[in-house]
C-alpha positions in Angstrom: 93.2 40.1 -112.8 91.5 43.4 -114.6 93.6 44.8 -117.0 94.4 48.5 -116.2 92.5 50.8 -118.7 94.9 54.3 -119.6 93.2 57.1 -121.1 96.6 59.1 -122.8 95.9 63.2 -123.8 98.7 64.2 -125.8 98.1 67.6 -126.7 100.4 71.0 -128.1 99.3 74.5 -128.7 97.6 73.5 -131.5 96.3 70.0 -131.9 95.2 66.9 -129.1 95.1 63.5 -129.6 93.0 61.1 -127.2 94.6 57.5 -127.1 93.7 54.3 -125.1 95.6 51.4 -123.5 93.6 48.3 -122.6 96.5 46.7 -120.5 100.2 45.7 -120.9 100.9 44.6 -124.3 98.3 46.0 -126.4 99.5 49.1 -127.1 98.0 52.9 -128.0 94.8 53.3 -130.4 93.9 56.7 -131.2 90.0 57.7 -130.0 89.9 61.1 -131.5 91.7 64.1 -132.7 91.7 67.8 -132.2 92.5 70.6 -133.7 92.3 74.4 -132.9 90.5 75.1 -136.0 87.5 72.7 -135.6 86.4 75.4 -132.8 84.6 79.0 -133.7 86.3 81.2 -131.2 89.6 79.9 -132.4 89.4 82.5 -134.8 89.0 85.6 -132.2 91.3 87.9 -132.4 93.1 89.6 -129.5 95.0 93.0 -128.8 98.6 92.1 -129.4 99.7 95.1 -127.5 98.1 97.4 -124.2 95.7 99.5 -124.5 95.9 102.9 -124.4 93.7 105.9 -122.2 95.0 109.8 -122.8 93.0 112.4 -121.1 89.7 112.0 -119.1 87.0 114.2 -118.3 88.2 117.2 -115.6 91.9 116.8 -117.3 92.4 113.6 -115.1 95.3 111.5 -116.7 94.0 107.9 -117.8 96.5 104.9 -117.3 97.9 102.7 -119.7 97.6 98.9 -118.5 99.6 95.7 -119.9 97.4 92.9 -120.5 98.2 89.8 -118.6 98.7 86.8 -121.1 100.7 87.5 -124.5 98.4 86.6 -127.5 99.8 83.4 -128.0 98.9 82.4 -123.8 95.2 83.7 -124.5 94.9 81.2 -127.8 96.5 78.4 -125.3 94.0 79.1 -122.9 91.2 79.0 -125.2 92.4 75.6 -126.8 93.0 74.1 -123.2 89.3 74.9 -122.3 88.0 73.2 -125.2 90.4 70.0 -124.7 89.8 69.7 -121.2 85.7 69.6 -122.6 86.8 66.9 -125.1 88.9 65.0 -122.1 85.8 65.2 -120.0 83.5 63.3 -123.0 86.3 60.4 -123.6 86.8 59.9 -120.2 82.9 59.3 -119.9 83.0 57.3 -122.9 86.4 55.0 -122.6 85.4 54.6 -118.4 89.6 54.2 -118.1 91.3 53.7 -115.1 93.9 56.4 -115.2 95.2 59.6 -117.1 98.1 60.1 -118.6 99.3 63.7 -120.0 101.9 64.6 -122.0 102.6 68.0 -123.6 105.3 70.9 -124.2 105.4 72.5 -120.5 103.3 75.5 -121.5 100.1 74.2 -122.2 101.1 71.2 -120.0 100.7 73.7 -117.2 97.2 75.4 -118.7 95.4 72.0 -119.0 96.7 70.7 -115.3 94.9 74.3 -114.4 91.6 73.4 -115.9 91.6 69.3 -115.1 88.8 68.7 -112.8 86.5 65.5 -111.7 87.1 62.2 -111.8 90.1 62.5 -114.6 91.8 64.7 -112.4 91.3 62.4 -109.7 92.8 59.7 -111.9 95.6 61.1 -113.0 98.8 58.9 -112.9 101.5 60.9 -114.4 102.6 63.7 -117.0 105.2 64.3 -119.2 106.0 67.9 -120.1 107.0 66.4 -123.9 105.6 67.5 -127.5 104.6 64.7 -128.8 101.7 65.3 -130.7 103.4 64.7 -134.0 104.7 61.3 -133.0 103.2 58.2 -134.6 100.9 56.4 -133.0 103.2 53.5 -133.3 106.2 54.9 -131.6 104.3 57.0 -129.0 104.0 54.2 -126.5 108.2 54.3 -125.4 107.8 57.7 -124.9 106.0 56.3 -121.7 107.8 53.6 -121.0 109.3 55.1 -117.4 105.9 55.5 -116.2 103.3 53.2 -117.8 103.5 49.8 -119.6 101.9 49.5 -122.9 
C-alpha cells in the first residue's frame, strides 16, 4: 500500500514554513521557510488612515472615503499572495497527496481566499492555530485529530 504524501503550510502574519510527511510514522521535515522580509514589496508602505478631498472645481464638496483593509490586512494580504506562490512551487516539487493548513484565523482566512489548483483540490483539513513558532519536533501532535504522522 502507497504511503500517503502530506504537504503541511504552517504560516502567521509574518513567517511560513513548508513541511512534508512521507506516511504514518515518519514524521514532519521542514522544505523551506519564509519570511515577509525576503520579498521587495514587503517594504511598501500604506496610508494608515482615509484620505482626504476638500473642495473641487465649481465649489463641489469632495468626499472623504475609508479605505477597506487596516494596514496590518493589506501587509497580510501581500504576504498570503507571495505564500500561496511558494505553496504552488512545493506542491510541484514534493507531488504530495494532500494539504494541510494551519494558521491564526486571520491569515488562515486570506490564504484559503487565494488557494487555487491542484493544492486546493487537495486540501484535507485546516487548523486555524499559530504555530509557526513551534518546533519541528512537536508540531506533528498538533495534528494529531486529523492526520497521522
Amino acid at each position: 500500500m502507497k504511503a500517503v504524501r502530506t504537504l503541511v503550510l504552517v504560516a502567521g502574519d509574518e513567517d511560513a514554513r513548508f513541511l512534508i510527511n512521507e506516511g504514518t510514522g515518519k514524521g514532519l521535515h521542514e522544505l523551506a521557510v519564509l519570511n515577509i522580509r525576503q520579498f521587495a514589496d514587503a517594504q511598501a508602505e500604506f496610508a494608515d488612515r482615509p484620505g482626504r478631498a476638500g473642495i473641487g472645481k465649481g465649489g463641489k464638496a469632495m468626499q472623504s472615503f475609508d479605505p477597506h483593509e487596516t494596514v496590518d490586512e493589506m501587509h497580510r494580504l501581500r504576504f498570503a499572495t507571495h505564500v500561496i506562490e511558494a505553496l504552488d512551487q512545493e506542491w510541484n516539487a514534493a507531488k504530495p497527496d494532500r494539504l494541510i493548513v494551519a494558521a491564526p484565523p486571520k491569515m488562515l482566512g486570506a490564504l484559503r481566499d487565494k488557494l487555487r489548483g491542484p493544492a486546493a483540490a487537495a486540501l484535507h483539513a485546516d487548523l486555524p492555530k499559530d504555530l509557526v513558532s513551534v518546533e519541528v519536533r512537536d508540531l506533528a501532535r498538533h495534528f494529531e485529530k486529523i492526520a497521522a504522522f
